[in-house]
FIGU-120867 format. One record per residue (C-alpha): residue number from 1; chain; x negated, y negated, z negated. Coordinates in pm, whole numbers. Last residue first. Example, Ala and Ser with C-alpha at 12.3 -4.5 7.8 and 13.67 -1.06 7.14 Angstrom:
2; A; -1367; 106; -714
1; A; -1230; 450; -780
END
This chain:
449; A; 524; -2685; -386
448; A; 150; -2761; -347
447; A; 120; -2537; -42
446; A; -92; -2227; -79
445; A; -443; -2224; 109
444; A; -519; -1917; 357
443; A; -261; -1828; 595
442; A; -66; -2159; 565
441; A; -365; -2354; 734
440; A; -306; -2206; 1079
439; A; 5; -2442; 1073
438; A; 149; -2437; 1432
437; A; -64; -2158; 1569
436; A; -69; -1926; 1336
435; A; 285; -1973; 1297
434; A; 339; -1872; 1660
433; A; 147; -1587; 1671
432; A; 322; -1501; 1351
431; A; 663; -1502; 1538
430; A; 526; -1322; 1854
429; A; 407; -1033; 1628
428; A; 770; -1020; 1454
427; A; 950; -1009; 1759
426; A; 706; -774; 1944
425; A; 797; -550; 1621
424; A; 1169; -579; 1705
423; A; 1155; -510; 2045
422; A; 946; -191; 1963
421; A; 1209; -97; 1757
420; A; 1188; -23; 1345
419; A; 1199; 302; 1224
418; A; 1213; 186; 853
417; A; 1007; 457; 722
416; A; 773; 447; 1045
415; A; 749; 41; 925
414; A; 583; 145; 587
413; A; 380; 421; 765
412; A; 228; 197; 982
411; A; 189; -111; 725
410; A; 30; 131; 506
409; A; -242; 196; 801
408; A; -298; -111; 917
407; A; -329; -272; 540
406; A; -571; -8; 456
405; A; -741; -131; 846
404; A; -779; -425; 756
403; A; -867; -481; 406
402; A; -1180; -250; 411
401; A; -1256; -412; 762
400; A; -1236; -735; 713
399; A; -1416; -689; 340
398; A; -1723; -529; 517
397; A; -1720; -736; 816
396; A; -1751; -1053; 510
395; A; -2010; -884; 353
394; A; -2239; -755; 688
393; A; -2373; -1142; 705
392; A; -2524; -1098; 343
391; A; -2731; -784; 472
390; A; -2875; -931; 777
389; A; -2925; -1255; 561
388; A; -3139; -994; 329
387; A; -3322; -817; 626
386; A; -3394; -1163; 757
385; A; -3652; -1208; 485
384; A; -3665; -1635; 324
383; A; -3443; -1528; 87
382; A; -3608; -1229; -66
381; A; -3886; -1382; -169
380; A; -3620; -1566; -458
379; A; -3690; -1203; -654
378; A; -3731; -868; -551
377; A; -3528; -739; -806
376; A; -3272; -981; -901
375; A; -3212; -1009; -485
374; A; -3140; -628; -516
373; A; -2899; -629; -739
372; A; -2692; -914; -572
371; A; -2671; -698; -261
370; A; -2599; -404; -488
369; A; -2276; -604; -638
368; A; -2171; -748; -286
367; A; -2155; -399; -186
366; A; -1978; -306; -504
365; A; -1675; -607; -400
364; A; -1712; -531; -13
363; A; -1622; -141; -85
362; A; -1858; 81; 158
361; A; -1872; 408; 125
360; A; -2085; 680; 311
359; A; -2061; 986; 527
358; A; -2385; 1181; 675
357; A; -2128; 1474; 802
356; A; -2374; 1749; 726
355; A; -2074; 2010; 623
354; A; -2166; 1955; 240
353; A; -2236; 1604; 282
352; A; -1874; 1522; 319
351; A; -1801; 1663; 1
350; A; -2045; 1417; -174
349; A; -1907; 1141; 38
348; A; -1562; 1210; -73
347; A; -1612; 1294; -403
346; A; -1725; 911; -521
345; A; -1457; 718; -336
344; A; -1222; 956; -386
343; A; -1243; 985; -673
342; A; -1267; 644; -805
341; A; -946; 589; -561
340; A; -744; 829; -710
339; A; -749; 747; -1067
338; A; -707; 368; -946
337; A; -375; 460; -787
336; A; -289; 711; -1028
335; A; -310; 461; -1265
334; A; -185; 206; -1117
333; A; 113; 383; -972
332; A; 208; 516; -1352
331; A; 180; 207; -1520
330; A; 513; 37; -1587
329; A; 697; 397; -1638
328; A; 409; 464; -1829
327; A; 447; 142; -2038
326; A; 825; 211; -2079
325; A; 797; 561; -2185
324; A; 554; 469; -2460
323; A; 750; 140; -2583
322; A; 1051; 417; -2645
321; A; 838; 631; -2856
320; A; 677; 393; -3002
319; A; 1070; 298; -3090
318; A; 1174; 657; -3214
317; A; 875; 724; -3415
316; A; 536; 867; -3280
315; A; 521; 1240; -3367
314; A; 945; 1309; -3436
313; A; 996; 1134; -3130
312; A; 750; 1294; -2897
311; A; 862; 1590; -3060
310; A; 1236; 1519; -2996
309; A; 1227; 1458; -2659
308; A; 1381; 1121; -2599
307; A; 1130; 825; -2485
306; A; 940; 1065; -2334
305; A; 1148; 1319; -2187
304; A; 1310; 967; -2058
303; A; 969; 830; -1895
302; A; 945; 1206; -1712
301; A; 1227; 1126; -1522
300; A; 1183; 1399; -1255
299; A; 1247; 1188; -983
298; A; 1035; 849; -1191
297; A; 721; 1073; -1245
296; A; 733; 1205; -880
295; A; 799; 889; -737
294; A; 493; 745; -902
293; A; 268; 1033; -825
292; A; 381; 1009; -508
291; A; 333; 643; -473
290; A; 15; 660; -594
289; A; -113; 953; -360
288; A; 1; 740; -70
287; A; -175; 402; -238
286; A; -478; 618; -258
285; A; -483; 729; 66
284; A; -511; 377; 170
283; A; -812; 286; -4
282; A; -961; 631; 118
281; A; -873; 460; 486
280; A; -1031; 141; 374
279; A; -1347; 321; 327
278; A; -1340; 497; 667
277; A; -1348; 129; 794
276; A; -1623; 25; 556
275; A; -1819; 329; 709
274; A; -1799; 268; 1024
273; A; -1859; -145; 975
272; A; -2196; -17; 774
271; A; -2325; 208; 1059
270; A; -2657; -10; 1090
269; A; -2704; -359; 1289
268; A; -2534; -519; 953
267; A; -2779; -388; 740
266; A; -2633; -243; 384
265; A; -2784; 74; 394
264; A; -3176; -65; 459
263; A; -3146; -360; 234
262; A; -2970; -152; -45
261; A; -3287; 111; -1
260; A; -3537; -137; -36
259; A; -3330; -265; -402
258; A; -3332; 73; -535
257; A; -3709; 115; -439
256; A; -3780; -240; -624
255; A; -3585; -108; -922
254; A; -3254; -166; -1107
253; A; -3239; -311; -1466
252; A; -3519; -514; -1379
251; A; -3848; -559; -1571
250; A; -4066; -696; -1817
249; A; -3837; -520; -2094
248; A; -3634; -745; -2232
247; A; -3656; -1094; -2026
246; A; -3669; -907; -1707
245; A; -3416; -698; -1808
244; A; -3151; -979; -1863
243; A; -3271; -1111; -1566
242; A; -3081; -817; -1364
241; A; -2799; -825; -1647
240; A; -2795; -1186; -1504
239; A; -2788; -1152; -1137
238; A; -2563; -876; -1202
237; A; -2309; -1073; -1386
236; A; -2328; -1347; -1131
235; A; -2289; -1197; -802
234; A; -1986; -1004; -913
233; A; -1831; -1319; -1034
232; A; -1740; -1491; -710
231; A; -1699; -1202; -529
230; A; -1454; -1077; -698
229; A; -1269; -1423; -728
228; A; -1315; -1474; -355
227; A; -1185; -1156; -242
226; A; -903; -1159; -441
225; A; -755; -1532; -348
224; A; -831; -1449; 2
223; A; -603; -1134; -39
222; A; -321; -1386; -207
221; A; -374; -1631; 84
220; A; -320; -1293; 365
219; A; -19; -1177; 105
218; A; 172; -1522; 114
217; A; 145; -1608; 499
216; A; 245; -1192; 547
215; A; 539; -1298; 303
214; A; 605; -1636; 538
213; A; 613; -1477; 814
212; A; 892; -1196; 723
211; A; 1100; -1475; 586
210; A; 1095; -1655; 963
209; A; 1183; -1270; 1082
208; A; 1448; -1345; 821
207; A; 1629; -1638; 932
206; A; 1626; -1514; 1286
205; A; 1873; -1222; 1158
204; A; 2046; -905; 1325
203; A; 1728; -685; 1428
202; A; 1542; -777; 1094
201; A; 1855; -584; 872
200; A; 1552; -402; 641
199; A; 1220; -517; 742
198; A; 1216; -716; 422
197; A; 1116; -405; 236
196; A; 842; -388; 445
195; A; 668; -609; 324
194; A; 661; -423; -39
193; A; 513; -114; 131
192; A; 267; -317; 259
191; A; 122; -466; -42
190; A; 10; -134; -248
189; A; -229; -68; 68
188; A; -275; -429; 83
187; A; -385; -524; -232
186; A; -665; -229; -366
185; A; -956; -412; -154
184; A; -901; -732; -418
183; A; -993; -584; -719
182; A; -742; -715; -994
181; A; -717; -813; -1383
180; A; -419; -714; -1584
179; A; -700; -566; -1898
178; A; -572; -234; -1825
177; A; -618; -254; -1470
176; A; -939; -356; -1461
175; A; -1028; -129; -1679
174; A; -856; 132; -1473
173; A; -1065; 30; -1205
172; A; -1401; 61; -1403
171; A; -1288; 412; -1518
170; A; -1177; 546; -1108
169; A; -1558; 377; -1018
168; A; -1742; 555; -1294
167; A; -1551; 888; -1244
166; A; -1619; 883; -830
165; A; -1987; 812; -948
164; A; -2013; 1100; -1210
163; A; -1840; 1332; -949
162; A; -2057; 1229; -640
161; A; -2354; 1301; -847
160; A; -2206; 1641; -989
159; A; -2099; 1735; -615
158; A; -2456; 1632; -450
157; A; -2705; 1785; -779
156; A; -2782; 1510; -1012
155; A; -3087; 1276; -986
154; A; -3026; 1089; -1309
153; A; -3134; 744; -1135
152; A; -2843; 763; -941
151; A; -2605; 726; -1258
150; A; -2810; 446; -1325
149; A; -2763; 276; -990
148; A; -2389; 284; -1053
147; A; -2365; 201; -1379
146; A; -2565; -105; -1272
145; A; -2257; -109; -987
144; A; -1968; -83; -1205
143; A; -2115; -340; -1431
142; A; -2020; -597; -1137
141; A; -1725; -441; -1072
140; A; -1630; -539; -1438
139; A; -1716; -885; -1364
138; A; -1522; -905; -992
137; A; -1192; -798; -1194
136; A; -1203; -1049; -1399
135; A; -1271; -1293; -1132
134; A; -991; -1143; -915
133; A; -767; -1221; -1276
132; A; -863; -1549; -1216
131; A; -834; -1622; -867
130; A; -496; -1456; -879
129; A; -402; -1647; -1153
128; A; -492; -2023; -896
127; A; -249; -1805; -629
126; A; 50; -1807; -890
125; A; -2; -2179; -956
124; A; -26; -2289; -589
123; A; 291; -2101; -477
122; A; 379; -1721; -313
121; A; 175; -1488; -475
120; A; 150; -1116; -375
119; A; -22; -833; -580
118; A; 241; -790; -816
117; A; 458; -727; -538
116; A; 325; -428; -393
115; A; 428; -245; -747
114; A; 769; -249; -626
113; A; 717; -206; -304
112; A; 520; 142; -410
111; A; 837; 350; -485
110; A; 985; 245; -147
109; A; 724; 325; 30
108; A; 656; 710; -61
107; A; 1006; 801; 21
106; A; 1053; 577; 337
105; A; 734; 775; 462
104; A; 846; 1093; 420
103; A; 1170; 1007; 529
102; A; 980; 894; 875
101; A; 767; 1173; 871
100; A; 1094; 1400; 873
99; A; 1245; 1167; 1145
98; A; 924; 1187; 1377
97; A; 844; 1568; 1320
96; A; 1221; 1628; 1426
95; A; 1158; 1390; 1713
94; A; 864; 1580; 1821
93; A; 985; 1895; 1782
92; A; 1318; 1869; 2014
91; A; 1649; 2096; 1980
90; A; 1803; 1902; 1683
89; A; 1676; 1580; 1825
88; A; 1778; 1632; 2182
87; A; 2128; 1788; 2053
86; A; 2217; 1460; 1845
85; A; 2122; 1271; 2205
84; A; 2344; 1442; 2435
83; A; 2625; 1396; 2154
82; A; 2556; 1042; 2163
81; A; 2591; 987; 2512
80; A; 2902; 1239; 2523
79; A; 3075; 1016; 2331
78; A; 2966; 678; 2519
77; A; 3046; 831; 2820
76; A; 3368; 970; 2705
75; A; 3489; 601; 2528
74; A; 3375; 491; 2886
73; A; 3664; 708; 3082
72; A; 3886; 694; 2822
71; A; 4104; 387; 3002
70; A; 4368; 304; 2695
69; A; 4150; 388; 2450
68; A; 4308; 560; 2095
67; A; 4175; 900; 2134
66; A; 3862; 787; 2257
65; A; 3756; 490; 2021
64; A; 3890; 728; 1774
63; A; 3649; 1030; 1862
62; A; 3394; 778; 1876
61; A; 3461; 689; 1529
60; A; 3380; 1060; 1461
59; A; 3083; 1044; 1624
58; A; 2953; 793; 1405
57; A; 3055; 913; 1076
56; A; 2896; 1241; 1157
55; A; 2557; 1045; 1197
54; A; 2612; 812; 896
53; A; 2661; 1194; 693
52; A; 2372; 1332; 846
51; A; 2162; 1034; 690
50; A; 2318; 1091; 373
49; A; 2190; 1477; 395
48; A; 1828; 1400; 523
47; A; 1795; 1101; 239
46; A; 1930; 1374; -34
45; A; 1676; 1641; 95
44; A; 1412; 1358; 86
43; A; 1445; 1290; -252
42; A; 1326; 959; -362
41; A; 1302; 861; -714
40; A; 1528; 665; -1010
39; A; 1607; 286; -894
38; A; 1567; 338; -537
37; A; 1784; 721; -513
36; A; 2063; 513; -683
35; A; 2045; 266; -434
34; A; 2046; 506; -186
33; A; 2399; 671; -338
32; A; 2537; 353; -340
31; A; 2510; 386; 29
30; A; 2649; 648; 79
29; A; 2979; 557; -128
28; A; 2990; 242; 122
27; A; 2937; 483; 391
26; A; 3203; 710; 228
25; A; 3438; 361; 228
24; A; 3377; 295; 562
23; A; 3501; 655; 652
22; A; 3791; 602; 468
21; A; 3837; 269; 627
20; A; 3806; 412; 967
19; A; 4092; 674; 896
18; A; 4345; 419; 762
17; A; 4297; 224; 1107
16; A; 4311; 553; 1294
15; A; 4610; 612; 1091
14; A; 4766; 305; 1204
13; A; 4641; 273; 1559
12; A; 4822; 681; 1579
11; A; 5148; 525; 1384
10; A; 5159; 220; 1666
9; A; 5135; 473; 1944
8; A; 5379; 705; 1799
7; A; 5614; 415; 1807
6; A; 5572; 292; 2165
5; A; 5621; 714; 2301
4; A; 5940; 622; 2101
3; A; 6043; 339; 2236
2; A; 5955; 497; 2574
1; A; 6175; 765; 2546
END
């Protein structure tokens, strides 16, 4: 009898044993199924199912641990631990609000990590192209804001004004696009996403919250790389269109009362940090409606209609046709992205104003631009006036800010879609601490290697 009750044993431990790797194997499956889901668009209906397939998984290894423990008494705790908590989240609105933002979340991010990482350099040479393309992108910005003050000059009713300037900025940025240049305030929304890829697996491995550190080292140097190259050639091209029309026409391209007002907006004692802050929230709600759009376009594969459907064939020849889908599959996010962001940052405002909400924007590149405007206006005088200094110390809060808190808020939602622990994210704060304070100098100038 008991060489038999012996042998049943060893047949249940063997197809228990059989049993876990079948379930391994549909987690492996599972997880192939992600991948897939990465390459060719996010759907959260497929996320919710495979994630209800981990959680059935679960409890039924449970079920083994129980059926095959020798003292069940702790397999049952653990059992009915975990069935306690599956009911709590079915039964609970807050946690099923917290896992559908979540997938929400992991949907948008991981279609923006990819373009995230254009905007990151990690060596001496790749941070020296930033600086150049920023430059580039500083220029255009720079006409941006004489179109700007133009556009004013036509005294257009609120929602027509704020549409011709929202259209002038989304242009300009898809200029800048176009010609593979960058504004700096657009990183870190499209950055974040692409950090937090790394998150995954944090939990189990030293060697990557050390990884983690170095990519926020990376981004903050490749964000002072933008910054500086905008700036850097902003100030110039207006300062010159601006004596430009002093040489043509006896005077500036944008006016004494232009300039007054630019003073008065721009003053650091005045709401400027509140509205640079609400700007970097539109800069952030672009990067959501980019990777949307993105996600969207790949999901539906819109880049093989293209590429295939026969009248885009028959119209622009098999391999145009081909090059097509491939540059909008390239350029989708950026597009949107900078689409977005013009119009916001021109609508915005405008719509604001229709419910007296007295809301502004303030982008550090086009602030920099007006600042620069006004000193071609009212001439060297206007460096020895505190109202310009005033003005010129509000730059840098203004760049803090839009930077800041876009990066805040896409760093939230990036980590929401990995659901990361509290223990975890002390980890990771503690860890930059510390690099901060061993080599401070790694946040802002790359290492000759």
């Amino acid at each position: 009898m008991a060489h038999r009750d012996g042998a049943d044993a060893a047949e249940r431990l063997q197809q228990a044993q059989y049993l876990r790797a079948v379930l391994q194997a549909c987690v492996a499956a599972a997880d192939s199924v992600r991948q897939h889901l990465d390459e060719h668009g996010i759907s959260v209906d497929l996320v919710f199912q495979i994630d209800q397939l981990r959680r059935r998984r679960e409890r039924m290894e449970l079920l083994l641990d129980l059926l095959l423990a020798p003292q069940p008494a702790s397999a049952w705790r653990r059992l009915i631990e975990a069935l306690a908590e599956a009911a709590a989240e079915r039964r609970g609105l807050g946690r099923l609000l917290a896992r559908h933002y979540a997938l929400l979340a992991r949907k948008v991010t991981e279609r923006s990590a990819e373009t995230g990482e254009h905007y990151i350099t990690r060596d001496r040479a790749g941070w020296l192209e930033m600086l150049r393309h920023a430059a580039g992108g500083g220029a255009v910005i720079g006409l941006t804001t004489l179109a700007k003050f133009a556009l004013g000059a036509l005294a257009l009713p609120i929602f027509w004004a704020g549409l011709a300037a929202g259209l002038n900025y989304a242009i300009s940025f898809v200029i800048v696009q176009l010609l593979h240049w960058t504004v700096a305030t657009k990183q870190p929304a499209m950055t974040a996403p692409s950090m937090a890829a790394r998150l995954d697996g944090i939990g189990r491995d030293e060697q990557a919250v050390e990884g983690f550190v170095d990519e926020v080292a990376h981004l903050l140097r490749s964000q002072m790389a933008g910054i500086v190259g905008n700036l850097a050639l902003v100030v110039p091209v207006v300062l010159a269109l601006q004596g430009l029309g002093w040489w043509w026409a006896g005077a500036p391209l944008v006016g004494q009362t232009d300039a007054h007002y630019v003073l008065h907006s721009l003053d650091i004692l005045g709401p400027s940090a509140l509205f640079a802050a609400f700007t970097g929230v539109l800069l952030f709600a672009s990067s959501l409606i980019a990777g949307w759009v993105e996600n969207w376009f790949v999901f539906q594969r819109l880049d093989s209609a293209i590429a295939w459907n026969p009248r885009s064939r028959a119209l622009l020849g098999p391999e145009r046709a081909q090059r097509w889908a491939l540059w909008w599959r390239a350029n989708v996010s950026g597009l949107a992205a900078n689409t977005s962001l013009g119009l916001l940052l021109g609508l915005v405002p405008a719509l604001g104003s229709f419910f007296g909400l007295p809301i502004e924007v303030r982008h550090v590149t086009l602030a920099m631009g007006q600042l620069a405007a006004a000193l071609g206006a009212l001439g060297t005088e206007l460096l020895q006036q505190p109202e310009f200094w005033r003005c010129l110390a509000a730059i840098p809060v203004i760049g803090a800010l839009n930077l800041g808190v876009s990066f805040f808020l896409a760093l939230r939602v990036a980590l929401a879609s990995r659901q990361l622990k509290l223990k975890d994210q002390a980890r990771l704060r503690d860890a930059i601490l510390g690099r901060l304070r061993r080599a401070p100098a790694s946040f802002f100038w790359p290492p000759r290697g």
